[in-house]
Structures are given as C-alpha cells and as structure tokens.
PyMOL commands that place a pseudoatom at each C-alpha (Angstrom):
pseudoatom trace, name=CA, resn=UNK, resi=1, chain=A, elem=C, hetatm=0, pos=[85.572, 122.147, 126.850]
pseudoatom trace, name=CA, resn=UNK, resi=2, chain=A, elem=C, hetatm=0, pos=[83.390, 120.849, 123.731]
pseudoatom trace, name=CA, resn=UNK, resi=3, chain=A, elem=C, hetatm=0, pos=[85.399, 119.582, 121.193]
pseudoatom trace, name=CA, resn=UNK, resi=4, chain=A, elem=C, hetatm=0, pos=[88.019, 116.960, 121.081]
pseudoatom trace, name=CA, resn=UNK, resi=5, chain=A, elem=C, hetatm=0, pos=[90.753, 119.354, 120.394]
pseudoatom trace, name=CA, resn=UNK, resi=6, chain=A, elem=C, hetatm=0, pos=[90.811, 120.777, 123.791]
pseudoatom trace, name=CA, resn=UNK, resi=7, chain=A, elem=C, hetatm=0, pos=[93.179, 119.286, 126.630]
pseudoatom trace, name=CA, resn=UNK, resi=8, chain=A, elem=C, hetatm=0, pos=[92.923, 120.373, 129.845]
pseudoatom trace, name=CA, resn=UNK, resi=9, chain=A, elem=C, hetatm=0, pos=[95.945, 119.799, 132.618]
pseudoatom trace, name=CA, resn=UNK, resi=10, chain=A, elem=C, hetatm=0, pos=[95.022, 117.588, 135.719]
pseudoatom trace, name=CA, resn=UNK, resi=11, chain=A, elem=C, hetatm=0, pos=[93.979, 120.058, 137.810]
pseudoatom trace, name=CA, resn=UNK, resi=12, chain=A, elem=C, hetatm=0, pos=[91.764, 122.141, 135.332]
pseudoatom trace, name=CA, resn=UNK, resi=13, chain=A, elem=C, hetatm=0, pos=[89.989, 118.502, 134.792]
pseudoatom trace, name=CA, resn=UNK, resi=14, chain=A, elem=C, hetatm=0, pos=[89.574, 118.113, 138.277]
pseudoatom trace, name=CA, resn=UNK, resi=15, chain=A, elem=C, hetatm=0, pos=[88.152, 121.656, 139.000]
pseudoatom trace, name=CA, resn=UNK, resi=16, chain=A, elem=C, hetatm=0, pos=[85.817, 120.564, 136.038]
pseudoatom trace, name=CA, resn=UNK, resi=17, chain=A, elem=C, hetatm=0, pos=[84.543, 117.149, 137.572]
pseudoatom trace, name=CA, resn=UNK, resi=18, chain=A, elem=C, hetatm=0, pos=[84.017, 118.694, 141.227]
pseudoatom trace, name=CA, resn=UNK, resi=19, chain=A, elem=C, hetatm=0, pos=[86.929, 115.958, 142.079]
pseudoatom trace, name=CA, resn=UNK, resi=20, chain=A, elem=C, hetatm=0, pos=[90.507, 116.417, 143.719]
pseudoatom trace, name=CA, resn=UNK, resi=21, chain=A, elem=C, hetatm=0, pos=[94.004, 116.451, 141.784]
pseudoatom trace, name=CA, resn=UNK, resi=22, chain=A, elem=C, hetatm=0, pos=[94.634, 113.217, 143.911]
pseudoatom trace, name=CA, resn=UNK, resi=23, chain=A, elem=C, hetatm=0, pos=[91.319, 111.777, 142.619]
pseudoatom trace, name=CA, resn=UNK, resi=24, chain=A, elem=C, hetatm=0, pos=[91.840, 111.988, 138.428]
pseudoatom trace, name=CA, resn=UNK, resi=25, chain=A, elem=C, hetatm=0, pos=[95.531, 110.496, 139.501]
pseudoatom trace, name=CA, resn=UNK, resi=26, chain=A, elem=C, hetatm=0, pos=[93.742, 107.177, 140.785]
pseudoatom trace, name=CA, resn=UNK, resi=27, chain=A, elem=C, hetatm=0, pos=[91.567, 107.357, 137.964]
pseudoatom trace, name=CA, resn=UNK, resi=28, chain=A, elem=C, hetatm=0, pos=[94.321, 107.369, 135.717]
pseudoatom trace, name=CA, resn=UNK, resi=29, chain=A, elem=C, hetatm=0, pos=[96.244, 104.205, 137.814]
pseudoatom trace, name=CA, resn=UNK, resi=30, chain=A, elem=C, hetatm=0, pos=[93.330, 102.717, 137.532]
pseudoatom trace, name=CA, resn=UNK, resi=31, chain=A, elem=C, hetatm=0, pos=[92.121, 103.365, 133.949]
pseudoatom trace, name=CA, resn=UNK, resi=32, chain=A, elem=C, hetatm=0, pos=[89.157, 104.875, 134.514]
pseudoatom trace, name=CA, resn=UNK, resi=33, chain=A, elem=C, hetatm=0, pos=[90.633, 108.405, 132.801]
pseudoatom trace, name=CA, resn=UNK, resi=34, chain=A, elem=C, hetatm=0, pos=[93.840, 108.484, 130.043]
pseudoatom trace, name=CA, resn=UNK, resi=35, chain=A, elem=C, hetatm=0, pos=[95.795, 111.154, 129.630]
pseudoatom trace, name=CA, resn=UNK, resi=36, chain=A, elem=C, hetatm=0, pos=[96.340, 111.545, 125.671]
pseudoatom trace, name=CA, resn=UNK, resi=37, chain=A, elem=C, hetatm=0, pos=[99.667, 112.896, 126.405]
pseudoatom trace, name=CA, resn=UNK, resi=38, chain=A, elem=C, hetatm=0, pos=[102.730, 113.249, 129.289]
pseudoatom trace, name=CA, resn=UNK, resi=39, chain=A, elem=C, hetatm=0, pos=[104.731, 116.429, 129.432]
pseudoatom trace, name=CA, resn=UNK, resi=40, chain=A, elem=C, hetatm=0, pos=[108.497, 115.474, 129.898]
pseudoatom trace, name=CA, resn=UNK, resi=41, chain=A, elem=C, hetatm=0, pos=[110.470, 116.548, 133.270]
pseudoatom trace, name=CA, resn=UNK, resi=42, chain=A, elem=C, hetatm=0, pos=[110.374, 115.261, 136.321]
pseudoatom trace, name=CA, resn=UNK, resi=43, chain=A, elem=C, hetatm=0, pos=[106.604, 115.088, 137.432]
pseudoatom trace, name=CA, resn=UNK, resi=44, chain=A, elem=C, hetatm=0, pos=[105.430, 114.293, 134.033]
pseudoatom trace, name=CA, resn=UNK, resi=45, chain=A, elem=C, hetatm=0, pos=[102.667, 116.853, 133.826]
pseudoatom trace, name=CA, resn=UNK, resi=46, chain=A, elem=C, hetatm=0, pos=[99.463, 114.785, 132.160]
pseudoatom trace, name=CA, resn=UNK, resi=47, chain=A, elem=C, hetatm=0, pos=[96.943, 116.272, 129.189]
pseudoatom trace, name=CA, resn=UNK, resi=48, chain=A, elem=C, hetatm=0, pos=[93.282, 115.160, 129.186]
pseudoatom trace, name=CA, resn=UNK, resi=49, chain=A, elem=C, hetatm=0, pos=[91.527, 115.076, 126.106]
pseudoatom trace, name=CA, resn=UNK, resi=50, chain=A, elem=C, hetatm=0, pos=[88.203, 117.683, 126.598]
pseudoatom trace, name=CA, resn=UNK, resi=51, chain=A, elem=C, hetatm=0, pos=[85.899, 115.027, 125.125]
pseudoatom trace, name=CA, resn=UNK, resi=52, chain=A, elem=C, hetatm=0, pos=[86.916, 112.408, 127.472]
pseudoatom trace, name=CA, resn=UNK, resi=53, chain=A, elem=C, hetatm=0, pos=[86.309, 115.153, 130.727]
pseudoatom trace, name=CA, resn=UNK, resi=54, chain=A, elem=C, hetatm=0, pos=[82.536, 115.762, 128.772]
pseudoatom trace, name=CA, resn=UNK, resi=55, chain=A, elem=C, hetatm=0, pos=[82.268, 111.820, 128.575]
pseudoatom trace, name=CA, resn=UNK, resi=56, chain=A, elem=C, hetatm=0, pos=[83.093, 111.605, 132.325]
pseudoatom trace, name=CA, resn=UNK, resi=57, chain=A, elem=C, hetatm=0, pos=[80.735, 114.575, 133.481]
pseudoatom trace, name=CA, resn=UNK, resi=58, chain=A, elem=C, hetatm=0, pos=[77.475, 112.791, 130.888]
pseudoatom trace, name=CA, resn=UNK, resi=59, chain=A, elem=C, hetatm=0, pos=[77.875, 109.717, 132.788]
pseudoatom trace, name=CA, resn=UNK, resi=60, chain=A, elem=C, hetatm=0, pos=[78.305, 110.659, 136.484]
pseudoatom trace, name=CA, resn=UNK, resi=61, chain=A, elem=C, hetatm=0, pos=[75.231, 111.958, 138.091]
pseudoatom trace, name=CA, resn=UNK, resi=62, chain=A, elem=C, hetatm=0, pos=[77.831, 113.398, 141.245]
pseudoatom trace, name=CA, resn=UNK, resi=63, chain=A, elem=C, hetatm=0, pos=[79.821, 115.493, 138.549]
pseudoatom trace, name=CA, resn=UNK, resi=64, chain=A, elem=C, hetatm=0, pos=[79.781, 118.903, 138.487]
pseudoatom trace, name=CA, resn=UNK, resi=65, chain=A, elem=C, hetatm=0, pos=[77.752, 120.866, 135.232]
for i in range(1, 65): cmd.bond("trace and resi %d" % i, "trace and resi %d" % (i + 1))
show_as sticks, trace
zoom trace
C-alpha cells in the first residue's frame, strides 16, 4: 500500500496496523480513520484509502511495519 490509489477493506487495514476489525470500526465512529467509500447492502462494507493506512502506521510508534 504506497500510493493513494490503493483501498484496502477493513480487515486488510487492520491486519496492516497490527489492530482488530472491531478497533478501525471505533476509529471510524470516532474519526480518527475515514473510509473514502461505503459498499451498498446490508453491512455496508467500508474502503480505506492506502495513504491514509501509511499516514496511520508513520505516526503510531505501536503500529505494525
């Protein structure tokens, strides 16, 4: 994940940050983390922008590399 053309789902962003599905949810409620898009349907599947997952990871020293 490098450029800002790359989404990932919520649980490939979690695997990514070391962090649980439940965990980017709450981050999301509580605007730490946007999705740039919602998939229709019932559970309304989010998309995370790559660049914002790389932004997360530079600035938390507890984040996976």
């Amino acid at each position: 994940m490098t450029n800002e053309a790359t989404f990932a789902t919520t649980a490939e962003a979690a695997e990514t940050l070391g962090v649980s599905v439940k965990t980017i949810t709450r981050w999301v409620a509580s605007g730490k983390l946007s999705p740039v898009k919602r998939l229709p349907g019932k559970r309304g599947a989010m998309l995370f922008a790559g660049a914002d997952i790389e932004a997360i990871l530079a600035r938390e020293p507890w984040a996976e590399s």
